[in-house]
C-alpha positions as CSV (number, residue, x, y, z in Angstrom):
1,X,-41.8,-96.5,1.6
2,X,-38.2,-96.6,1.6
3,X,-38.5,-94.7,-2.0
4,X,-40.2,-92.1,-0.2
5,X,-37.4,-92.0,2.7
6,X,-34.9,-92.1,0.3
7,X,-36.6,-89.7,-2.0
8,X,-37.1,-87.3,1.1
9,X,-34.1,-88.1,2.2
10,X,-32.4,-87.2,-1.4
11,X,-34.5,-83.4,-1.2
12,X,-33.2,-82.7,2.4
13,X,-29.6,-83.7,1.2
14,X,-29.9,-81.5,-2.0
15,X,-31.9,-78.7,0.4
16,X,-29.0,-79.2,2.6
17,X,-26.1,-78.6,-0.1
18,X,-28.5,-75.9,-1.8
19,X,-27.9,-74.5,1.6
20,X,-24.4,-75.0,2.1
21,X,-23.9,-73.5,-1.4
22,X,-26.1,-70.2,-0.6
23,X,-24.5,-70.0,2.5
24,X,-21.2,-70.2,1.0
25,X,-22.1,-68.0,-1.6
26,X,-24.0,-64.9,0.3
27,X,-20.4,-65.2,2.5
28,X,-18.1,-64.9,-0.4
29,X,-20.9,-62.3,-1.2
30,X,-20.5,-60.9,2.2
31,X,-16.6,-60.9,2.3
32,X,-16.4,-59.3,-1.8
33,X,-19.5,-56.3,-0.4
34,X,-17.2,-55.8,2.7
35,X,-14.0,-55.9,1.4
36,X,-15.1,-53.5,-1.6
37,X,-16.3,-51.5,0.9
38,X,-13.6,-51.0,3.4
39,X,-11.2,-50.5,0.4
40,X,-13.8,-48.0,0.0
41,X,-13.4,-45.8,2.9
42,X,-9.8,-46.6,3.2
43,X,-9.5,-44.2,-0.3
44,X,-12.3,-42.2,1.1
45,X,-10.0,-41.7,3.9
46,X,-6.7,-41.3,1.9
47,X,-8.8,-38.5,-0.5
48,X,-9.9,-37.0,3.2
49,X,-6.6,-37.0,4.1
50,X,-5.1,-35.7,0.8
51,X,-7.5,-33.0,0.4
52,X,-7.3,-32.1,4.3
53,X,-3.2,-31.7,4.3
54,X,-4.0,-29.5,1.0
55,X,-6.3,-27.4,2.4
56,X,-4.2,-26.8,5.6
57,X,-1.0,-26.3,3.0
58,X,-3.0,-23.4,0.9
59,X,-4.1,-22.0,4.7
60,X,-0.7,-22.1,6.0
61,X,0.9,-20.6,2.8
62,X,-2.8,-17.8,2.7
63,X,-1.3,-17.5,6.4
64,X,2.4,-16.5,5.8
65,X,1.7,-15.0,2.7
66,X,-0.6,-12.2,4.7
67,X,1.9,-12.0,7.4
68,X,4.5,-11.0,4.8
69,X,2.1,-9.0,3.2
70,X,1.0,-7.0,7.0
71,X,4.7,-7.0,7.7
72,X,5.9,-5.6,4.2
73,X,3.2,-3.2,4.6
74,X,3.8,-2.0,8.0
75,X,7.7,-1.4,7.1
76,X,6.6,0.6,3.9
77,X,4.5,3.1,6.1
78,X,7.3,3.5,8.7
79,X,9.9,4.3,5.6
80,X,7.2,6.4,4.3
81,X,6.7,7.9,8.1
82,X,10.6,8.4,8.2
83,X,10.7,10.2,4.6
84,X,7.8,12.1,5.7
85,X,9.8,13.4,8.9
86,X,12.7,14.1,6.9
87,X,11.2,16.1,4.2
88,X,8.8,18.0,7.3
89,X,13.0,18.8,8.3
90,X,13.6,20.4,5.5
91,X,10.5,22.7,5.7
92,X,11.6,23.5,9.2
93,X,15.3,24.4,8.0
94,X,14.2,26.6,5.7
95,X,11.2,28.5,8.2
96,X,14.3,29.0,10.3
97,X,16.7,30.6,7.8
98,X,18.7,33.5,8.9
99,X,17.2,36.7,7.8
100,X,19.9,37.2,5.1
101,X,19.5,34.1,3.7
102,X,15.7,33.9,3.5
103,X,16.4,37.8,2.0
104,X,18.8,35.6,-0.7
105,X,16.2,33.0,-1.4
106,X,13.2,35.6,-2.4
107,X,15.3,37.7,-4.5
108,X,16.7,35.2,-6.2
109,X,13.4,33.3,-6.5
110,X,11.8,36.8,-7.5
111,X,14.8,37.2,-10.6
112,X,14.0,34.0,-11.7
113,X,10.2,34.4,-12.2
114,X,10.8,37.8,-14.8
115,X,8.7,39.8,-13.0
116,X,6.4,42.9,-14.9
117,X,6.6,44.9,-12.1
118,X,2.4,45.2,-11.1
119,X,2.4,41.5,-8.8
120,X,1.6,41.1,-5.8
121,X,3.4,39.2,-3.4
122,X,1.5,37.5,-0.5
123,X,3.6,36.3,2.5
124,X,2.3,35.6,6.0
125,X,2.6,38.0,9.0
126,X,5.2,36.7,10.7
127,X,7.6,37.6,7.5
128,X,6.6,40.9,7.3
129,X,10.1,41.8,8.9
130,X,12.0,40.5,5.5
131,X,9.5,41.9,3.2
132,X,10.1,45.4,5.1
133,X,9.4,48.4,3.0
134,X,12.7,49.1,2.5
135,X,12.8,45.8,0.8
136,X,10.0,46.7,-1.8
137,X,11.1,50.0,-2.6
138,X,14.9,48.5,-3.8
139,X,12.8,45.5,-5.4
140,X,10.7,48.4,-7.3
141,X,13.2,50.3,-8.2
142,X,15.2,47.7,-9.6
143,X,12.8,46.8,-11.7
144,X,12.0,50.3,-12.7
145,X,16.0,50.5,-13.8
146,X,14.9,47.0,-16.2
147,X,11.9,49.3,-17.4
148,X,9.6,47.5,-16.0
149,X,6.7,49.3,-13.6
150,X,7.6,49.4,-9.9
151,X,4.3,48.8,-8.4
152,X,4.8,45.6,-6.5
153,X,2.7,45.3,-3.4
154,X,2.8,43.0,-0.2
155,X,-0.3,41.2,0.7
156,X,0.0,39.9,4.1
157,X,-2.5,37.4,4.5
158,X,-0.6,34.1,3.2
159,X,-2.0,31.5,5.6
160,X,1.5,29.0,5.3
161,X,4.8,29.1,7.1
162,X,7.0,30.9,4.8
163,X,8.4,31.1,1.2
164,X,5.7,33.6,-0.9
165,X,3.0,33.1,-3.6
166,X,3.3,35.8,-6.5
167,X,-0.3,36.8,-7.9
168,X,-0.2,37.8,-11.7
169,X,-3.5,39.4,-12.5
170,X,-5.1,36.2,-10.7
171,X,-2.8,33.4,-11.4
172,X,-0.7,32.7,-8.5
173,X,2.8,31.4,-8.3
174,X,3.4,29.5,-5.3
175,X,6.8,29.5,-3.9
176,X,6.1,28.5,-0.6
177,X,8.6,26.3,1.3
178,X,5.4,23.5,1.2
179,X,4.9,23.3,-2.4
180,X,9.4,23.5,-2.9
181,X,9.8,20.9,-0.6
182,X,7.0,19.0,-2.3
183,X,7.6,19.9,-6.0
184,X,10.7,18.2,-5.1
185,X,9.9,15.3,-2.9
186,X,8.8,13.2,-5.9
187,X,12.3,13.7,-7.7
188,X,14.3,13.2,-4.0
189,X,12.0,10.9,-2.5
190,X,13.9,7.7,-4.0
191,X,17.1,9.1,-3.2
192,X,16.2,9.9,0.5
193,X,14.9,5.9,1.2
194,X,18.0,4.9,-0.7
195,X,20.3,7.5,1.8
196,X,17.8,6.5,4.2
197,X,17.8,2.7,4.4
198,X,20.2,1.4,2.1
């Protein structure tokens, strides 16, 4: 019997080490599963991080950049609303030239354009005090002393605020103050924002 007892007693002492040796083992097991895990998350956390102070770097700089954009934007249209006004000035000036120098500006505008003597020249109503009659008969004969035809008529339904448009069998020439000031607002435009806000 005391084989048995010391046999069983031999199988409960191995059982028992076999034990202590699983045991031991699943914890090292344990501690190397946690461990790799919490190193884990701890560079989940770090990429988290990392990838969270990126995305709130590119915001930030997506954030100023539009506000520089809005900003640059909004002082472009109040130059361009300045210019604007300026150039709307200069229209006014000239709707409000004296008599004798509007009278100055059409003649020599009309010498310039080497007139045939048969256009027509369309102003608006209120002008019709500078283009008097008078003013067409020393225009016609003028032109009749070039020997060119003195035939130039008025046509007094111009629907803009001064200057004239001279129609040539059709083709009109538009010498309004609108399309001066604007012919010329592409050439003086730069120079007026540098005058302007330099």
């Amino acid at each position: 019997m005391s084989n048995l007892n010391n046999l069983t007693s031999k199988i409960l002492n191995d059982a028992e080490e076999k034990k202590k040796y699983i045991l031991a083992d699943a914890e090292a097991q344990k501690d190397k599963i946690i461990s790799k895990k919490t190193n884990r998350a701890e560079a989940d956390k770090e990429e988290i991080i990392t990838k969270a102070n990126i995305e709130a770097e590119v915001k930030k700089a997506r954030i100023i950049s539009n506000a520089k954009l809005s900003v640059r934007n909004d002082m472009l249209r109040a130059k361009q609303d300045v210019i604007s006004k300026v150039f709307n000035e200069a229209i006014e000036k000239l709707q409000n030239l004296s008599n004798g120098d509007y009278k100055y500006y059409v003649i020599s505008t009309l010498d310039s354009l080497e007139l045939e003597g048969t256009e027509v020249i369309i102003i608006n109503e209120k002008d019709k005090d500078i283009f008097s009659n008078e003013f067409l008969e020393a225009l016609n004969k003028e032109l009749e002393s070039k020997g060119k035809k003195g035939s130039i008529t008025l046509n007094m339904e111009g629907k803009f605020n001064g200057g004239f448009i001279l129609d040539r069998n059709g083709i009109q020439i538009n010498n309004t103050f609108e399309a001066l000031i604007n012919s010329l607002r592409g050439e003086l435009e730069f120079e007026v924002n540098k005058v302007l806000f330099d």
